[in-house]
C-alpha positions in Angstrom: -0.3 -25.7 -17.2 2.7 -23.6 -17.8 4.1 -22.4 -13.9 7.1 -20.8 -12.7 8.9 -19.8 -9.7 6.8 -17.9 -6.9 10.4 -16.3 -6.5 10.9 -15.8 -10.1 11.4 -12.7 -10.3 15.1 -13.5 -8.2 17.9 -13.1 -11.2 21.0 -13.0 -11.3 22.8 -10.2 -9.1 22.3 -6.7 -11.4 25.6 -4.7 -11.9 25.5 -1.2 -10.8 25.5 -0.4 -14.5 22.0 -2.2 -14.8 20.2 -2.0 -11.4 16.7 -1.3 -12.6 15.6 2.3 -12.1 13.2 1.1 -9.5 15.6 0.3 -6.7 16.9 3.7 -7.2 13.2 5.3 -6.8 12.9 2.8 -3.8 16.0 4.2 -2.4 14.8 8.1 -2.3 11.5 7.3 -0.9 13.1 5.5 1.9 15.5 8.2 2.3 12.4 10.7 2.4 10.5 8.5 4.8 14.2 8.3 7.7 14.5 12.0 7.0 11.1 13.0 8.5 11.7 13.2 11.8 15.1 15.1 11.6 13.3 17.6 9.5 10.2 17.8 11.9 13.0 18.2 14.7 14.9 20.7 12.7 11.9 22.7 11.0 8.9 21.9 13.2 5.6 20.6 12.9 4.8 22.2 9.6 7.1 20.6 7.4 4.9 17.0 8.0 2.4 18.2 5.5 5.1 18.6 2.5 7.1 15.7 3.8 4.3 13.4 3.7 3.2 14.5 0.4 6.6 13.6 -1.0 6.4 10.5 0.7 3.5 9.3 -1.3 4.7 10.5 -4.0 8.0 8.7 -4.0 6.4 5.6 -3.1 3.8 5.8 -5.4 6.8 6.7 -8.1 8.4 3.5 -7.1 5.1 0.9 -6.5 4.5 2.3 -9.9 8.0 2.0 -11.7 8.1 -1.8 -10.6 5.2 -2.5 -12.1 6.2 -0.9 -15.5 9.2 -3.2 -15.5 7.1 -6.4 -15.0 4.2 -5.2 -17.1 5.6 -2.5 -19.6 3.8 1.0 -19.9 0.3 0.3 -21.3 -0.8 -2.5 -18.5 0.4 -0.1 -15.6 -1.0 2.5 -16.9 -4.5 0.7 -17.7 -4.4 -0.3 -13.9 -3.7 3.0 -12.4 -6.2 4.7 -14.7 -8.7 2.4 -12.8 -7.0 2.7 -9.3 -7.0 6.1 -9.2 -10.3 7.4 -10.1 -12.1 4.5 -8.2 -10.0 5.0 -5.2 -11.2 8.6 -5.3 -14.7 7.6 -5.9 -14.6 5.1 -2.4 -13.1 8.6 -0.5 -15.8 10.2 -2.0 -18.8 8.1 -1.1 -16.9 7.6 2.4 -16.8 11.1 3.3 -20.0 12.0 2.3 -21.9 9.4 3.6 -19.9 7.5 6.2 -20.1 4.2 4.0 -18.5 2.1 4.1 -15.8 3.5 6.9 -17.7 5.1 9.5 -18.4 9.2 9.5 -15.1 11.3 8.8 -14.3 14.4 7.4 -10.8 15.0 5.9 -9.9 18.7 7.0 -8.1 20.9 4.9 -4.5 20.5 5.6 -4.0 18.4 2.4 -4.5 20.2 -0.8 -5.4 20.2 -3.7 -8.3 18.3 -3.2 -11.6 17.3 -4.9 -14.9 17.1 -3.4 -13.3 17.2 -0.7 -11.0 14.5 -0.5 -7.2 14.9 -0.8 -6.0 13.9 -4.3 -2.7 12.8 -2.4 -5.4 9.9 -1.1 -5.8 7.7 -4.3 -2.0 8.2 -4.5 -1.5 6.5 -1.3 -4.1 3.7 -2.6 -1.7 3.0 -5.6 1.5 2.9 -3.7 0.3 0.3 -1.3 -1.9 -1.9 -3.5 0.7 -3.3 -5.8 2.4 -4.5 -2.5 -0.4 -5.6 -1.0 -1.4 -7.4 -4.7 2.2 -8.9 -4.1 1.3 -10.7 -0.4 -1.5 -12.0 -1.6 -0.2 -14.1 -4.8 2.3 -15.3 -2.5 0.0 -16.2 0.0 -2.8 -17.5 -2.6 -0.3 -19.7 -4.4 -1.6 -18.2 -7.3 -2.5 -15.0 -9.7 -5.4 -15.4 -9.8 -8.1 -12.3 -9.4 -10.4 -12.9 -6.8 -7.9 -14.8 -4.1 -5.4 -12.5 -4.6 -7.9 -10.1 -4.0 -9.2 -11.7 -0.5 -5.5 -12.1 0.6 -4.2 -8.5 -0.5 -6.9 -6.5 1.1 -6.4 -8.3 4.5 -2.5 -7.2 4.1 -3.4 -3.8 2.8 -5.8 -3.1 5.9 -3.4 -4.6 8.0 -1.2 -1.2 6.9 -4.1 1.2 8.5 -3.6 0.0 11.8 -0.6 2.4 11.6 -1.9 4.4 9.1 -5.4 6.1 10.8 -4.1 6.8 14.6 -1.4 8.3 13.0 -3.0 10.6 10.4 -6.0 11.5 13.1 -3.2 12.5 15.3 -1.5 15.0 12.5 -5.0 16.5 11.8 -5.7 15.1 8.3 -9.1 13.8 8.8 -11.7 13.8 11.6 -14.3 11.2 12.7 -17.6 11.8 14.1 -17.4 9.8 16.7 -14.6 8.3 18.1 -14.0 4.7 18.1 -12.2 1.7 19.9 -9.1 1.3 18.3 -7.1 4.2 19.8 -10.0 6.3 18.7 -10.5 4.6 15.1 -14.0 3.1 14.9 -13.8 -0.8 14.1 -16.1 -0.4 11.3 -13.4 1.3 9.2 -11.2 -1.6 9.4 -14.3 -3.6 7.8 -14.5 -0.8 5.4 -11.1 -0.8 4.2 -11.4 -4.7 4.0 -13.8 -4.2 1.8 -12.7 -0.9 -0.6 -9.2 -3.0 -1.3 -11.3 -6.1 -2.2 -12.9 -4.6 -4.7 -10.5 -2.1 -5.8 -8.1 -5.3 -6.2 -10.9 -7.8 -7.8 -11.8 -5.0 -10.7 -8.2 -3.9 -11.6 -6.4 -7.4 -11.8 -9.6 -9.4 -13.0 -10.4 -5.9 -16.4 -6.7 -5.3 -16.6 -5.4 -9.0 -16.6 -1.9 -8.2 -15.6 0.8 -10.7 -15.7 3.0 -11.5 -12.3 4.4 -8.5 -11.1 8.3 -8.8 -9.5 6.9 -9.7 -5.9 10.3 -9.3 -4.4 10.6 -5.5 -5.0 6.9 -5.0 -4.1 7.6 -7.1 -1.0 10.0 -4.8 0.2 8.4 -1.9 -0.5 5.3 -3.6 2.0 7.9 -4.8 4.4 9.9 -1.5 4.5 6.4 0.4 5.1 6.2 -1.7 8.1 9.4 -1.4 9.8 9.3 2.3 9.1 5.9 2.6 10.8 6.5 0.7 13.4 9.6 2.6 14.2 8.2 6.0 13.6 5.1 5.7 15.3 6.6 3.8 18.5 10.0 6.2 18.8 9.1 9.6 17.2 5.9 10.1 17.1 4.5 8.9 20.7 2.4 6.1 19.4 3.2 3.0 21.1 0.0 1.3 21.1 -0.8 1.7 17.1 3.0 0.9 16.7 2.9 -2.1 18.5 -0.4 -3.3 16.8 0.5 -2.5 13.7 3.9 -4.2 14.6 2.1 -7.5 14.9 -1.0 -7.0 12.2 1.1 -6.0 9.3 4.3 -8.1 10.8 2.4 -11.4 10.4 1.4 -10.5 6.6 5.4 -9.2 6.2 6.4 -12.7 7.9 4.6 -15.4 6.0 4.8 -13.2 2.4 9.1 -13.9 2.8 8.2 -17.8 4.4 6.4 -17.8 1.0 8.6 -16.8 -0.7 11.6 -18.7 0.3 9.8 -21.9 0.3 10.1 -20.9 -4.1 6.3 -22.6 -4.2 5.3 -22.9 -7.6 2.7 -20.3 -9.3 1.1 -20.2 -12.6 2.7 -17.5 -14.5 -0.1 -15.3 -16.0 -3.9 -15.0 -15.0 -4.9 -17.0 -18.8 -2.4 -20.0 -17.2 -4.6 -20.3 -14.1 -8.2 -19.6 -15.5 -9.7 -22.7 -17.3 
């Protein structure tokens, strides 16, 4: 079986005249992200809903420009032309019929939107799957659909222990009845285990993408934690969802780098490690 390098997309140091265009996109979304709370303080409350639609945006822009260096145009596309509509679909169903989250409404604060759900929602899917696809082949020693799958929607729920106090608290989306976790009903947790699964499992196991660049991807997951953590527990009055998302998503964020740096060895495309 042909394997490489878990860390094998590490090169050689890039000159400033090469750096791929990625780092650059991963560059202005984190720039976007440090400058929200200056322009909230500056402009207000009401710039959150424009700042956090660019924020997608530019994450999405950069989840989505890594994986056209690693997989070329047609495979990333293929992927997010299943992505996106499915992760609608799962909105859909959810806010109509509480499965497989709990009851919610989303209000109307984020436009435009489609039956009803925010079409900056699937966006937000597809900037953090890639990442979370990312954890889990370096977790699951391998790339492999339906362990990467197990592993990456763990780490992508992990993200939503920020992610849903915060976004309840900015008046995005509603629930029907309040739940445990700062108000959050447990269930969704279980849900969200359960959308990324699948949403993972179809897209890598149709698609049959090589290895992405984990190391990118990683910092993109590892940069949406420290941010997080730091916005929700300094600027936006959320220390308990800061410090549990602190620890949930910090432990995925820990042992994806211990992986990492240990350079164990992983098959290099999906036909390598299927029989």
């Amino acid at each position: 079986m042909h394997v490489r390098s878990l860390d094998s997309s590490k090169s050689k140091p890039e000159s400033a005249s090469t750096i791929s265009p990625f780092w650059w996109l991963i560059g202005a979304w984190l720039l976007v992200m440090i400058s929200i709370p200056i322009l909230r303080w500056v402009y207000g409350d009401s710039v959150l809903h424009w700042a956090t639609s660019l924020s997608v945006l530019m994450q999405a822009a950069a989840s989505l420009a890594v994986l056209w260096v690693g997989w070329g145009a047609r495979t990333t596309l293929r992927v997010a032309a299943l992505v996106l509509p499915l992760a609608w679909a799962v909105e859909f169903v959810g806010s109509t019929t509480g499965l497989p989250f709990g009851e919610y409404d989303y209000t109307t604060l984020l436009r435009p939107q489609v039956g009803g759900v925010p079409l900056l929602i699937p966006l937000a899917w597809l900037m953090m799957l890639p990442p979370a696809w990312a954890v889990g082949a370096l977790l699951a020693r391998t790339w492999r659909p339906l362990p990467v799958a197990i592993v990456a929607a763990f780490a992508f729920a992990a993200w939503d222990l920020f992610l849903d106090p915060q976004m309840v608290a900015w008046g995005y989306w509603v629930w029907a009845r309040p739940g445990a976790y700062f108000g959050i009903p447990v269930i969704n947790y279980f849900g969200w285990i359960l959308s990324a699964f699948l949403l993972s499992w179809v897209a890598l196991a149709l698609v049959r993408p090589p290895l992405p660049p984990r190391r990118p991807l990683l910092i993109i997951y590892t940069a949406t934690w420290a941010l997080q953590s730091v916005g929700l527990g300094l600027f936006w009055a959320m220390p308990g969802p800061a410090a549990a998302g602190f620890v949930g998503m910090g432990a995925f964020v820990a042992a994806a780098w211990w992986a990492s740096w240990q350079n164990a060895p992983l098959a290099a495309s999906m036909h390598d490690d299927h029989p």
